[in-house]
MARDREN-282216 format. One record per atom (N, C-alpha, C, CB): x, y, z; residue in one letter; chain. Coordinates in nm, 3 decimals. Atoms other than C-alpha are relative to their C-alpha. Glycine has a CB too. Layout:
N
(site (X,Y,Z),a,A)
...
***
This chain:
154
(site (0.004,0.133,0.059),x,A)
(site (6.397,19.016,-12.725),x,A)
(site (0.042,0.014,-0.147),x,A)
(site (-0.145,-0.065,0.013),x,A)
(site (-0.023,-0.025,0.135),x,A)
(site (6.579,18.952,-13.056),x,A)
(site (-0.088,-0.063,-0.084),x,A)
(site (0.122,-0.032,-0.035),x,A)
(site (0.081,0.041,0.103),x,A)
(site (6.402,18.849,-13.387),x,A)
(site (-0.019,-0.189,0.072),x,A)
(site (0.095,0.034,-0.183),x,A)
(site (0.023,0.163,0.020),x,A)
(site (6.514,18.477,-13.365),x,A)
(site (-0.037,-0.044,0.152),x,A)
(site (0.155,-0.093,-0.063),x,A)
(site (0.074,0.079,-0.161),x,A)
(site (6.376,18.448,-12.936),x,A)
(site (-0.160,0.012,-0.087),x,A)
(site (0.017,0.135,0.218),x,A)
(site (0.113,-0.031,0.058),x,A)
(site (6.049,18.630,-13.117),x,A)
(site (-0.018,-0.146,-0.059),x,A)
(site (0.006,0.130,-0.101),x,A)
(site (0.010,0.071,0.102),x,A)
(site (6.042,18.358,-13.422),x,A)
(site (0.012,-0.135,0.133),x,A)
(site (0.124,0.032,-0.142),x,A)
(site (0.013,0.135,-0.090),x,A)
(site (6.162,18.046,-13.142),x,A)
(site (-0.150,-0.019,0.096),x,A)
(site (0.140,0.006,0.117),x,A)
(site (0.130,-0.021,-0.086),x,A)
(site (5.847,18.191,-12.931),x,A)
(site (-0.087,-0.032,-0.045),x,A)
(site (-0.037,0.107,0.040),x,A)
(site (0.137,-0.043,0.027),x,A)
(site (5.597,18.203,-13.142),x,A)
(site (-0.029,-0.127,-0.114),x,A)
(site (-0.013,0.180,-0.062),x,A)
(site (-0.018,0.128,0.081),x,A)
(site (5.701,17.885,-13.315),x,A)
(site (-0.085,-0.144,0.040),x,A)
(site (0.154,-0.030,0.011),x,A)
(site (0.100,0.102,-0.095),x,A)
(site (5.414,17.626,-13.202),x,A)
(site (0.035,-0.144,-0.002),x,A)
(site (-0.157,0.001,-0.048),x,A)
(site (-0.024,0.178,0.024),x,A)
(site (5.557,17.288,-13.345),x,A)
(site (0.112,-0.032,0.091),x,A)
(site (0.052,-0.057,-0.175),x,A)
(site (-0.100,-0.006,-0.089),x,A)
(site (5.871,17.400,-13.179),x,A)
(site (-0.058,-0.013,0.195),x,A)
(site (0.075,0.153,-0.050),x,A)
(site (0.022,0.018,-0.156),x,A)
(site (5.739,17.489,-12.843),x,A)
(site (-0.095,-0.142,0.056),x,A)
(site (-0.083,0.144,0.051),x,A)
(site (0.060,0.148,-0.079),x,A)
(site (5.485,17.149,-12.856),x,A)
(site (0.093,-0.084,0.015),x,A)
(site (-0.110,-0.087,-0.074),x,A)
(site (-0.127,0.091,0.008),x,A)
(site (5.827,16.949,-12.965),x,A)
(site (0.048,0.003,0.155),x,A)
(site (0.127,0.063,-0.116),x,A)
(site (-0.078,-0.062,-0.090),x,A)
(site (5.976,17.108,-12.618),x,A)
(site (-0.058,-0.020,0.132),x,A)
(site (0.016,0.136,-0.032),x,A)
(site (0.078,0.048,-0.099),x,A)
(site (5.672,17.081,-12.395),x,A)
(site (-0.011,-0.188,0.028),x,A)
(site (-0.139,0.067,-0.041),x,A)
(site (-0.024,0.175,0.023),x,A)
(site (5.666,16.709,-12.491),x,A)
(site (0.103,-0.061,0.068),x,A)
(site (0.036,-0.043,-0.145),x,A)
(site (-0.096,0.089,-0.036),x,A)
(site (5.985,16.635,-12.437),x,A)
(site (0.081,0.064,0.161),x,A)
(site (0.107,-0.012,-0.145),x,A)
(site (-0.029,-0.077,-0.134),x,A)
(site (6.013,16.836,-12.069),x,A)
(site (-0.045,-0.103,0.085),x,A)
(site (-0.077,0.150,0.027),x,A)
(site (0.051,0.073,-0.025),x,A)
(site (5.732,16.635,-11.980),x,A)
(site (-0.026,-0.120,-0.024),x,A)
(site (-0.043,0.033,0.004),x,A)
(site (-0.061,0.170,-0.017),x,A)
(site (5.828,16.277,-12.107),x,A)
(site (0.138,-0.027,0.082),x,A)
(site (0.038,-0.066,-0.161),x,A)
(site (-0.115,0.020,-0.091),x,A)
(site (6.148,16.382,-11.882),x,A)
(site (-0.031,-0.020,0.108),x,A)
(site (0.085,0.088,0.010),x,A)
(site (0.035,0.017,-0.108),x,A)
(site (5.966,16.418,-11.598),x,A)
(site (-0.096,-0.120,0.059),x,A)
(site (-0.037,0.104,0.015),x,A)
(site (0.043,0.124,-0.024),x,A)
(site (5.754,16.115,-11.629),x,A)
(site (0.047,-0.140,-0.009),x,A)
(site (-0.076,0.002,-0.050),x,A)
(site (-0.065,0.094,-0.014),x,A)
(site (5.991,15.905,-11.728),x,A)
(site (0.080,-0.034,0.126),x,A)
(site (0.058,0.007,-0.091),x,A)
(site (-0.095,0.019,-0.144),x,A)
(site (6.209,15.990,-11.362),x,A)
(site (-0.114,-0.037,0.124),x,A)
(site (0.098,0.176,0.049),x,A)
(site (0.075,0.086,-0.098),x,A)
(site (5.859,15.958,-11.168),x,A)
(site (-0.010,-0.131,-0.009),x,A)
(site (-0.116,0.033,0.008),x,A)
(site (0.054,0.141,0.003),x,A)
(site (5.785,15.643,-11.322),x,A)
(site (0.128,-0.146,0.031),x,A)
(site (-0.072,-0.008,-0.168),x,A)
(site (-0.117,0.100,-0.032),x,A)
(site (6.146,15.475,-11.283),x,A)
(site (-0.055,-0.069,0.132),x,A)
(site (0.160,0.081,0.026),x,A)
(site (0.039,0.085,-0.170),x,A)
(site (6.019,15.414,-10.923),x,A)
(site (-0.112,-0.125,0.029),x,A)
(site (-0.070,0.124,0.108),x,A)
(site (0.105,0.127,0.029),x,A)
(site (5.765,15.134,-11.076),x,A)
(site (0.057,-0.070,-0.077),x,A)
(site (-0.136,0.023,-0.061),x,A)
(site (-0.078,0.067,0.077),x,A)
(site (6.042,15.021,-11.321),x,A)
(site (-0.068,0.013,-0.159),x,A)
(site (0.012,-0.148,0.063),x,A)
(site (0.114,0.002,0.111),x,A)
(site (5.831,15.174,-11.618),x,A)
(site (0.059,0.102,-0.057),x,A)
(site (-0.163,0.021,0.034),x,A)
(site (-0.051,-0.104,0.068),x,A)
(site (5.937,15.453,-11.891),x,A)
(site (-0.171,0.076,-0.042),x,A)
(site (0.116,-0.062,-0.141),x,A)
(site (0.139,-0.052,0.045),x,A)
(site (5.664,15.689,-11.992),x,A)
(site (-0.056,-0.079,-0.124),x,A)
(site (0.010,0.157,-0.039),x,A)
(site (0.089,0.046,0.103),x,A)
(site (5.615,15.506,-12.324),x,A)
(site (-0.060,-0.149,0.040),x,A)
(site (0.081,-0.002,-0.142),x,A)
(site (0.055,0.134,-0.040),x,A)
(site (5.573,15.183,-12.151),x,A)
(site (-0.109,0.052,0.083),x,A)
(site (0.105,-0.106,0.079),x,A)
(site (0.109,-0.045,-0.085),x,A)
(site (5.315,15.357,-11.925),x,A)
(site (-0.122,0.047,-0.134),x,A)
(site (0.063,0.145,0.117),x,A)
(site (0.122,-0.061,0.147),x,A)
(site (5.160,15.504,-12.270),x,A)
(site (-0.072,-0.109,-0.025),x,A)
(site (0.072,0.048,-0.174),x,A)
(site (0.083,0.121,0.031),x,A)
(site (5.053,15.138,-12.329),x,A)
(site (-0.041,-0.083,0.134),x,A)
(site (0.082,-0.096,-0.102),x,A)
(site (0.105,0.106,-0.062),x,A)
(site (4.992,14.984,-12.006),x,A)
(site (-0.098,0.072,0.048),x,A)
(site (0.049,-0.094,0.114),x,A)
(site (0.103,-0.061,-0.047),x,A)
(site (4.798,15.241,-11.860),x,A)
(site (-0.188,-0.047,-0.088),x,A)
(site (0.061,0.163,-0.021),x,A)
(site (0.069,-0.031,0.081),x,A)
(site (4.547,15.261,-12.189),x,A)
(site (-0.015,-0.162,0.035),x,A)
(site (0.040,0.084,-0.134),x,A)
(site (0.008,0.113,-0.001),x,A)
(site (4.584,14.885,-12.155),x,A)
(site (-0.125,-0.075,0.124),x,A)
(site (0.143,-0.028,0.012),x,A)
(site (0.068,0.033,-0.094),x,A)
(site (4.433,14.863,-11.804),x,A)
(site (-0.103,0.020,-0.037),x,A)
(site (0.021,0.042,0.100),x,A)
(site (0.168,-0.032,0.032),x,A)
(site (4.126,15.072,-11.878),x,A)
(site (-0.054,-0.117,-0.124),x,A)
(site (-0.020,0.192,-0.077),x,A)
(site (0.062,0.120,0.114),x,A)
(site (4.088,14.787,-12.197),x,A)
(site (-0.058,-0.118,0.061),x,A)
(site (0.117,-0.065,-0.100),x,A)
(site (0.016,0.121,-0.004),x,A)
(site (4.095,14.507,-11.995),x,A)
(site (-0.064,-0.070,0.190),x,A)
(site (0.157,-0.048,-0.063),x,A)
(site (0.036,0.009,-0.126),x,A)
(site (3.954,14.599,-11.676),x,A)
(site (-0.141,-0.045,0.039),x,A)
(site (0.025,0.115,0.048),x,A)
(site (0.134,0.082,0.010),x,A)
(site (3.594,14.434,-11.768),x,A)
(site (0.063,-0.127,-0.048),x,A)
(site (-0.126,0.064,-0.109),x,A)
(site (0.017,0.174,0.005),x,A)
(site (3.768,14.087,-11.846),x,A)
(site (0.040,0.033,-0.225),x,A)
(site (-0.260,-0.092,0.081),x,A)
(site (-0.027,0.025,0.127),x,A)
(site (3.822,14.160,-12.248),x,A)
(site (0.183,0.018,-0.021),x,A)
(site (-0.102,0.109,-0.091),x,A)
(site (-0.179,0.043,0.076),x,A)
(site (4.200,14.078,-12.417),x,A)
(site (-0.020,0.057,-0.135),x,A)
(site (0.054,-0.205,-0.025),x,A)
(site (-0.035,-0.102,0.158),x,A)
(site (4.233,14.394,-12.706),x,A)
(site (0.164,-0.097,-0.077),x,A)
(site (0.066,0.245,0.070),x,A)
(site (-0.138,0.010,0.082),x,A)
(site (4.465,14.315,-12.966),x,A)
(site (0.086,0.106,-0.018),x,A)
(site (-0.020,-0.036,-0.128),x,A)
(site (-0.107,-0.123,0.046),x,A)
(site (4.787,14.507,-13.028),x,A)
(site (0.002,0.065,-0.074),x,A)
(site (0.095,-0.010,-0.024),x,A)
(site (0.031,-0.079,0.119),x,A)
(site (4.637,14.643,-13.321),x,A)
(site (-0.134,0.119,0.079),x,A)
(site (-0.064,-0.127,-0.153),x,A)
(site (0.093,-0.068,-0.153),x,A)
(site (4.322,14.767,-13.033),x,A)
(site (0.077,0.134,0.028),x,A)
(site (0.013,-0.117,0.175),x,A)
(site (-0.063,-0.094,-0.086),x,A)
(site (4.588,14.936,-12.858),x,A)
(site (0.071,0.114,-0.093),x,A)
(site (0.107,-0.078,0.095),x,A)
(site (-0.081,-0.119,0.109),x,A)
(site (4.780,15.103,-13.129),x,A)
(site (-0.068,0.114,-0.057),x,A)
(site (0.050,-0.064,-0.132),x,A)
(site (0.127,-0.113,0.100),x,A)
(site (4.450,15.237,-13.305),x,A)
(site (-0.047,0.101,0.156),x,A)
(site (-0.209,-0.134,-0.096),x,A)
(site (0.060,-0.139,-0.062),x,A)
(site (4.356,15.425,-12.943),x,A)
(site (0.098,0.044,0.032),x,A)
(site (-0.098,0.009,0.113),x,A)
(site (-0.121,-0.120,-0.044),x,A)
(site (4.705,15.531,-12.836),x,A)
(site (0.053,0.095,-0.137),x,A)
(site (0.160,-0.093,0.070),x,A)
(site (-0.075,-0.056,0.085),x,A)
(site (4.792,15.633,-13.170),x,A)
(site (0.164,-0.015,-0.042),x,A)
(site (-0.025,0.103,0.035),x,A)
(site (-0.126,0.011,0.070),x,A)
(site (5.090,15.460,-13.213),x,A)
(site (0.046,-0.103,-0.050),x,A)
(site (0.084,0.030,0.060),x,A)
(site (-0.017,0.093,0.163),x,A)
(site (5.266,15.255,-13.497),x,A)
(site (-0.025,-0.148,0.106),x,A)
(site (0.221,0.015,-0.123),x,A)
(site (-0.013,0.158,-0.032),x,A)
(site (5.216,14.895,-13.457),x,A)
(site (0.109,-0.038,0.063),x,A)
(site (0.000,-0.086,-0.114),x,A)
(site (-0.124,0.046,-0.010),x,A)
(site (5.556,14.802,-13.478),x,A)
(site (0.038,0.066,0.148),x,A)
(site (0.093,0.042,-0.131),x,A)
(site (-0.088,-0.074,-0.120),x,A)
(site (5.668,15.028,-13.186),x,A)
(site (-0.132,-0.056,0.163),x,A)
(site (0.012,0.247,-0.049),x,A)
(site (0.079,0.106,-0.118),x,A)
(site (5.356,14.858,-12.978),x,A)
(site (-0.005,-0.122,0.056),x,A)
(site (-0.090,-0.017,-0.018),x,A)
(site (-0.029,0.143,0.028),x,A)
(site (5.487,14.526,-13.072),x,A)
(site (0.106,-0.009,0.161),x,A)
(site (0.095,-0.031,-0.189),x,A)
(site (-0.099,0.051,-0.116),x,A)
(site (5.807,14.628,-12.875),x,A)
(site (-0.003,0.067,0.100),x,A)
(site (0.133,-0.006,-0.027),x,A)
(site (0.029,-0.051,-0.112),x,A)
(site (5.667,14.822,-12.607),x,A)
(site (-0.083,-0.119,0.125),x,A)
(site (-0.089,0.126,-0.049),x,A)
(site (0.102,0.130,-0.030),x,A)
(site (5.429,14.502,-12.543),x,A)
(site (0.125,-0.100,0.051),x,A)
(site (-0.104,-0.073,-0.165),x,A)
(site (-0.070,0.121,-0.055),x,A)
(site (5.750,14.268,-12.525),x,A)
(site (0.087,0.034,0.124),x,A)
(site (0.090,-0.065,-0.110),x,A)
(site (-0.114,-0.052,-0.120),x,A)
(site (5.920,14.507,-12.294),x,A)
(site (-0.074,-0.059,0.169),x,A)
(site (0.013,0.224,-0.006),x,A)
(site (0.084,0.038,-0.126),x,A)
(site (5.620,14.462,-12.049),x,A)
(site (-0.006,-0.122,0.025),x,A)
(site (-0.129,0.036,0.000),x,A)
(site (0.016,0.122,-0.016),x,A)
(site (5.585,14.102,-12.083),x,A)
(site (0.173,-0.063,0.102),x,A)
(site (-0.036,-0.061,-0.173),x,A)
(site (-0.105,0.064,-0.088),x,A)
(site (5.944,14.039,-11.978),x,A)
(site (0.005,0.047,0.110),x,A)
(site (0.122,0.002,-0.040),x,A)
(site (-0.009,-0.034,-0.151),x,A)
(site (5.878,14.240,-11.678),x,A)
(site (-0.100,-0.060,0.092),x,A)
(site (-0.011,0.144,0.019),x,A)
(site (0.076,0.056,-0.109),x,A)
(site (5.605,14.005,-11.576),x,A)
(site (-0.137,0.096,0.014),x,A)
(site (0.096,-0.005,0.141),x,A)
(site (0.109,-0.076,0.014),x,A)
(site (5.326,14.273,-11.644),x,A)
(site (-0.101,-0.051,-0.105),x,A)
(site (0.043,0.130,-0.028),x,A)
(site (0.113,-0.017,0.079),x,A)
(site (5.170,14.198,-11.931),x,A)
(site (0.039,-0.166,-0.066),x,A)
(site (-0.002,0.161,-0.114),x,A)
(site (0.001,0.132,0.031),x,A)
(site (5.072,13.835,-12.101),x,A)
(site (-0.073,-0.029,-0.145),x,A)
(site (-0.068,-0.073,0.118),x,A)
(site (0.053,-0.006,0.165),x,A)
(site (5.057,13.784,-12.516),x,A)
(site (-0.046,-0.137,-0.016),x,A)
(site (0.128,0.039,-0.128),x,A)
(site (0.052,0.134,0.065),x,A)
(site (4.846,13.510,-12.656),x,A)
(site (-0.062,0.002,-0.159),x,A)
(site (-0.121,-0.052,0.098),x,A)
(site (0.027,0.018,0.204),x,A)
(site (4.780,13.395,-13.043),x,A)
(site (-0.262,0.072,0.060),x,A)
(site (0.048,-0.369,-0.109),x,A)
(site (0.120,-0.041,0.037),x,A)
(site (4.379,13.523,-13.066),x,A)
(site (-0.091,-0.132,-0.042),x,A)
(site (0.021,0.105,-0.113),x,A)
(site (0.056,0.148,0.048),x,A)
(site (4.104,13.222,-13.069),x,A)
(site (-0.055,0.049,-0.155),x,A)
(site (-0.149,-0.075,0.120),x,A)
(site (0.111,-0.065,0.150),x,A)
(site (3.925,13.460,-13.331),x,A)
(site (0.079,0.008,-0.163),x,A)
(site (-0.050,0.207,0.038),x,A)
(site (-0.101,-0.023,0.083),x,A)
(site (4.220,13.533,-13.542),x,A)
(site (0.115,-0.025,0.059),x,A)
(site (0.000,0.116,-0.050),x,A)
(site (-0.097,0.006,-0.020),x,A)
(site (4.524,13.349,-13.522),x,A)
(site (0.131,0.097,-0.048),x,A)
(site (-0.005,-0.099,-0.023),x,A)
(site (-0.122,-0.068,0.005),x,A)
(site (4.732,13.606,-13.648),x,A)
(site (0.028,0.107,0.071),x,A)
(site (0.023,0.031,-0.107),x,A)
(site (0.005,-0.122,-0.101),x,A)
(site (4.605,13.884,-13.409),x,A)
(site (0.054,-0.069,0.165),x,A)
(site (-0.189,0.071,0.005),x,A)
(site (-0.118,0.079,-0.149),x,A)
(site (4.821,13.865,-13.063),x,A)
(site (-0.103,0.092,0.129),x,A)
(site (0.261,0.082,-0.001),x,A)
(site (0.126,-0.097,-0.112),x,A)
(site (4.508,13.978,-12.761),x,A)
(site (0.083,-0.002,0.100),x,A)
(site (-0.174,-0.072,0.056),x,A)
(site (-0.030,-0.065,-0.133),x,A)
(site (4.648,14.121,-12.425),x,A)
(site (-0.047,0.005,0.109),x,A)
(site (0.006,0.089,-0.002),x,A)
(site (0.068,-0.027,-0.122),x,A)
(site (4.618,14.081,-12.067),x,A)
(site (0.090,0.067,0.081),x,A)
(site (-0.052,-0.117,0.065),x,A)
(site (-0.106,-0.029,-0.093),x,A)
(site (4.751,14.235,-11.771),x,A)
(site (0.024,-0.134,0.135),x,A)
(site (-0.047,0.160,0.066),x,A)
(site (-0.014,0.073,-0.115),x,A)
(site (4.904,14.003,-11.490),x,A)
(site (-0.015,0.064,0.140),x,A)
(site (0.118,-0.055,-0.010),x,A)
(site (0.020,-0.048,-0.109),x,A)
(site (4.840,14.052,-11.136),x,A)
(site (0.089,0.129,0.035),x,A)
(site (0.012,-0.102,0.083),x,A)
(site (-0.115,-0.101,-0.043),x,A)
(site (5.158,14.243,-11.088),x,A)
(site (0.004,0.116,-0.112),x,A)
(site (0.159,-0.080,0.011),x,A)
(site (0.017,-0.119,0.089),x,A)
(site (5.070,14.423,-11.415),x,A)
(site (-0.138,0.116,0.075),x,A)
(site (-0.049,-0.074,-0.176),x,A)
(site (0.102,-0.074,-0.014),x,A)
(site (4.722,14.530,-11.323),x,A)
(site (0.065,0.108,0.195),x,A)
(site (-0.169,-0.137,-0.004),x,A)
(site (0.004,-0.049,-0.163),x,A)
(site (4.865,14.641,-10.903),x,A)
(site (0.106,0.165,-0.089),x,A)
(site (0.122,-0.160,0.175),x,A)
(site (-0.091,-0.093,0.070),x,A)
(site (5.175,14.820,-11.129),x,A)
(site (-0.108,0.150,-0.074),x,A)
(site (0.089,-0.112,-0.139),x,A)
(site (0.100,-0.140,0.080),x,A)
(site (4.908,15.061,-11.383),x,A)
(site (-0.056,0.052,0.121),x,A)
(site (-0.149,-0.046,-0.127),x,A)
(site (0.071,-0.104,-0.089),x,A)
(site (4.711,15.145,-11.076),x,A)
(site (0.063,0.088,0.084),x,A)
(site (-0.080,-0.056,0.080),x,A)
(site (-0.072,-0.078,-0.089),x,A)
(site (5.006,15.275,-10.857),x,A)
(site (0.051,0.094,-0.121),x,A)
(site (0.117,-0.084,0.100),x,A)
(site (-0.005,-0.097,0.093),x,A)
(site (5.112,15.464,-11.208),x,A)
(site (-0.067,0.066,-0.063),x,A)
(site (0.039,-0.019,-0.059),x,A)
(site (0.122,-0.127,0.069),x,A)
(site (4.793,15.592,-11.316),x,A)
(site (-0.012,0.087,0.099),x,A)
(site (-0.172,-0.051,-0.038),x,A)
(site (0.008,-0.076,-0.117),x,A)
(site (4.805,15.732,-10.982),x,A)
(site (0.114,0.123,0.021),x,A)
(site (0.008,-0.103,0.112),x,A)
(site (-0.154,-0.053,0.027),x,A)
(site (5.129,15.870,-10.985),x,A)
(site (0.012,0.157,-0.120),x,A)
(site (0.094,-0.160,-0.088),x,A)
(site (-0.015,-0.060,0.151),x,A)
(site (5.106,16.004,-11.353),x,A)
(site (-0.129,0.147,0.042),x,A)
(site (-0.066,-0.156,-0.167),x,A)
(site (0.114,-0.039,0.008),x,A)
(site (4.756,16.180,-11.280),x,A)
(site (0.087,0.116,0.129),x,A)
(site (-0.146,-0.121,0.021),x,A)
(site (-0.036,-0.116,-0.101),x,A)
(site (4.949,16.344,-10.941),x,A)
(site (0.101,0.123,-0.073),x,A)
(site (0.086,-0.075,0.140),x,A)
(site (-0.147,-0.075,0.052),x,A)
(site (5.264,16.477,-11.142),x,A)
(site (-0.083,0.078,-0.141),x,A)
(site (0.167,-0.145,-0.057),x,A)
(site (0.039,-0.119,0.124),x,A)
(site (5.030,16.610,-11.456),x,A)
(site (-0.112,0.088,0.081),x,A)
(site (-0.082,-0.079,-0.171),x,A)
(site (0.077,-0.114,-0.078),x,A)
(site (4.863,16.804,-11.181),x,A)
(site (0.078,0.107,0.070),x,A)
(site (-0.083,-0.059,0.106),x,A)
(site (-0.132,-0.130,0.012),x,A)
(site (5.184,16.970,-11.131),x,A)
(site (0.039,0.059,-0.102),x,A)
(site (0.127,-0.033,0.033),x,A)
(site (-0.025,-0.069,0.141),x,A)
(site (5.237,16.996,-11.453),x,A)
(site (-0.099,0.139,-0.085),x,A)
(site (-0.012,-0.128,-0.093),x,A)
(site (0.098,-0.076,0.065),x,A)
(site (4.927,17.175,-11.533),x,A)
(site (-0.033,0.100,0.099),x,A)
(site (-0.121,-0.079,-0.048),x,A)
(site (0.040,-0.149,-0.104),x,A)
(site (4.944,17.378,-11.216),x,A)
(site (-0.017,0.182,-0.077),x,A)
(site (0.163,0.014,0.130),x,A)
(site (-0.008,-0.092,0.059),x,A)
(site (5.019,17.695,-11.395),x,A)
(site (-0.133,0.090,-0.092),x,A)
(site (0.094,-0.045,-0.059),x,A)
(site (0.100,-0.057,0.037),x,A)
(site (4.703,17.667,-11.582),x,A)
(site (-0.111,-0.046,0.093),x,A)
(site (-0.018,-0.020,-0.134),x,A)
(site (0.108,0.089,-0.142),x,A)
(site (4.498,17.521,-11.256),x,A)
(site (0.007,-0.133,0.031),x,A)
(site (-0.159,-0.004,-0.024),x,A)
(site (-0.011,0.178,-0.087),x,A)
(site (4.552,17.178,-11.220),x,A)
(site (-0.052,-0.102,-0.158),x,A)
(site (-0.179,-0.030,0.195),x,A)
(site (0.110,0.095,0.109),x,A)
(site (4.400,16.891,-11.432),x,A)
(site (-0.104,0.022,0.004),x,A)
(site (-0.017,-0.135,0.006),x,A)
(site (0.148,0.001,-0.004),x,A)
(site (4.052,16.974,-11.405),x,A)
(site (-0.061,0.153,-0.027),x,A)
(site (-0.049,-0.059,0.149),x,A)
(site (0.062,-0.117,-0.006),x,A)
(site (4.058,17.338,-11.437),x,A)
(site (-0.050,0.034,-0.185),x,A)
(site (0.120,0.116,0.082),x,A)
(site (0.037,-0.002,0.133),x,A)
(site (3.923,17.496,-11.761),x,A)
(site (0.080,0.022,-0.094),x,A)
(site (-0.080,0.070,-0.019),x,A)
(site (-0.078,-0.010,0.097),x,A)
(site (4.201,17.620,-11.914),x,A)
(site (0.096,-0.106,-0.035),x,A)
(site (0.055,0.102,0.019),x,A)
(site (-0.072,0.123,0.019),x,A)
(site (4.360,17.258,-11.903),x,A)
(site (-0.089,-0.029,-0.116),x,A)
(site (0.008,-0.113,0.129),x,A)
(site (0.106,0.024,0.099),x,A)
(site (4.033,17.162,-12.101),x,A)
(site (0.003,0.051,-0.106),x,A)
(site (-0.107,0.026,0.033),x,A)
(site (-0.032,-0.047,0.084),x,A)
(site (4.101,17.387,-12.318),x,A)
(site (0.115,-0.001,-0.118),x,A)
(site (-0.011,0.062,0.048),x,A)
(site (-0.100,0.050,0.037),x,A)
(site (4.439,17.321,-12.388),x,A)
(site (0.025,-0.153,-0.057),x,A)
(site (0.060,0.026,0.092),x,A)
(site (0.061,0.118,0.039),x,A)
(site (4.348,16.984,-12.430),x,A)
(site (-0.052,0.006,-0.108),x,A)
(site (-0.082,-0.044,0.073),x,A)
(site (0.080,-0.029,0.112),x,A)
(site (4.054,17.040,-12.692),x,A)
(site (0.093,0.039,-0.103),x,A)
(site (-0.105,0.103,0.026),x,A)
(site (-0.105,-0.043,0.104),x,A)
(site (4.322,17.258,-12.885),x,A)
(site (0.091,-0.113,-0.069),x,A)
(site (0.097,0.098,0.069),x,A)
(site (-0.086,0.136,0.056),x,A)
(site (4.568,16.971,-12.921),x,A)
(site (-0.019,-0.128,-0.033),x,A)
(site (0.075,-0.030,0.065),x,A)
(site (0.039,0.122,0.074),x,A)
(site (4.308,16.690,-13.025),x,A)
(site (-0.049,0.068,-0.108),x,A)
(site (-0.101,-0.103,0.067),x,A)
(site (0.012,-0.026,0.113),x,A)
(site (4.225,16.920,-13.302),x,A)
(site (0.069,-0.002,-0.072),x,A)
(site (-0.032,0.066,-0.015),x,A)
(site (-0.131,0.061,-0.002),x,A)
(site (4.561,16.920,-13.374),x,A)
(site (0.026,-0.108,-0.085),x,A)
(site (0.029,-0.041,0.120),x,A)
(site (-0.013,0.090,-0.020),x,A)
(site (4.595,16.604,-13.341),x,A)
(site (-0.084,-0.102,-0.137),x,A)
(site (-0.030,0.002,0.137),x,A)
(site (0.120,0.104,0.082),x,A)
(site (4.251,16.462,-13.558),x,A)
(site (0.000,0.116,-0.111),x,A)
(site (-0.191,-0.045,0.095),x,A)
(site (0.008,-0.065,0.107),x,A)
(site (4.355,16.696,-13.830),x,A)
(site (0.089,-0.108,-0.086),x,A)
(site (0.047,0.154,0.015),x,A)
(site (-0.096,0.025,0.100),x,A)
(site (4.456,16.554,-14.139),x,A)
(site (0.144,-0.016,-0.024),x,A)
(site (-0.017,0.065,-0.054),x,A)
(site (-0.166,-0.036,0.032),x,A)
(site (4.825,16.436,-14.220),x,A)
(site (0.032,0.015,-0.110),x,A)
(site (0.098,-0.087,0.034),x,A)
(site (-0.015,-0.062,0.180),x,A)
(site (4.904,16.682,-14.512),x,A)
(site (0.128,-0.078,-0.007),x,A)
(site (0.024,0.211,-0.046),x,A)
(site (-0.107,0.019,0.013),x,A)
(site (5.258,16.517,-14.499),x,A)
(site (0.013,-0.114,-0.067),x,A)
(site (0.056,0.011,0.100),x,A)
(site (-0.033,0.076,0.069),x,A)
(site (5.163,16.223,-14.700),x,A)
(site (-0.027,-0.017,-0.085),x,A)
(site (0.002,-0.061,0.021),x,A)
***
């Protein structure tokens, strides 16, 4: 192995960059078969579990637990709506906040893709046992520390 396979190997931002984007390839080609992209699944999924007792989160809700920008929830939200999944309304509490439901065909859609998603990251994680084994857990734990560390970058 030369220096720079060594240095690409052992490079962790690199190899998470790589794992990421292997596995948003592969979820994005399972999920075509529901008419969904993985990032649109990033929000309805998280969406279902919100609203599966009857409450309507705001898009600000959803952004703060997926972790992602507003703006890019805004247009992940309008993508779903024109597909008849998901249904935006002004907020009785705050008219400027926009609360979220799923429609029938949204809520039947997340459950055949949470299903889906949950089978294919059990392939994915075969290698280290499946989804449930420990060293998934582990791997996991590692990357919300990660994750809920500080962003020195601003």
């Amino acid at each position: 192995m030369t220096d720079t396979e060594s240095d690409v190997n052992a490079n962790v931002g690199f190899l998470v960059w790589r794992l990421s984007t292997r596995w948003r390839a592969v979820l994005d080609r399972a999920l075509a078969a529901h008419g969904l992209t993985q990032a649109q699944y990033s929000v309805l999924a998280p969406l279902y579990g919100l609203t599966r007792d009857g409450a309507r989160p705001s898009q600000r809700k959803l952004a703060d637990l997926t972790g992602l920008d507003a703006v890019y929830i805004s247009k992940l939200v309008r993508a779903l709506e024109k597909q008849g999944l998901v249904v935006r309304a002004a907020s009785t509490a705050d008219p400027r906040a926009v609360e979220l439901s799923l429609t029938p065909s949204g809520i039947e859609t997340a459950r055949r893709a949470i299903a889906l998603v949950r089978d294919t990251r059990d392939r994915l994680t075969a290698p280290l046992g499946g989804n449930d084994s420990e060293r998934t857990a582990e791997l996991a734990a590692v990357l919300r520390v990660l994750l809920d560390a500080p962003d020195i970058a601003e």
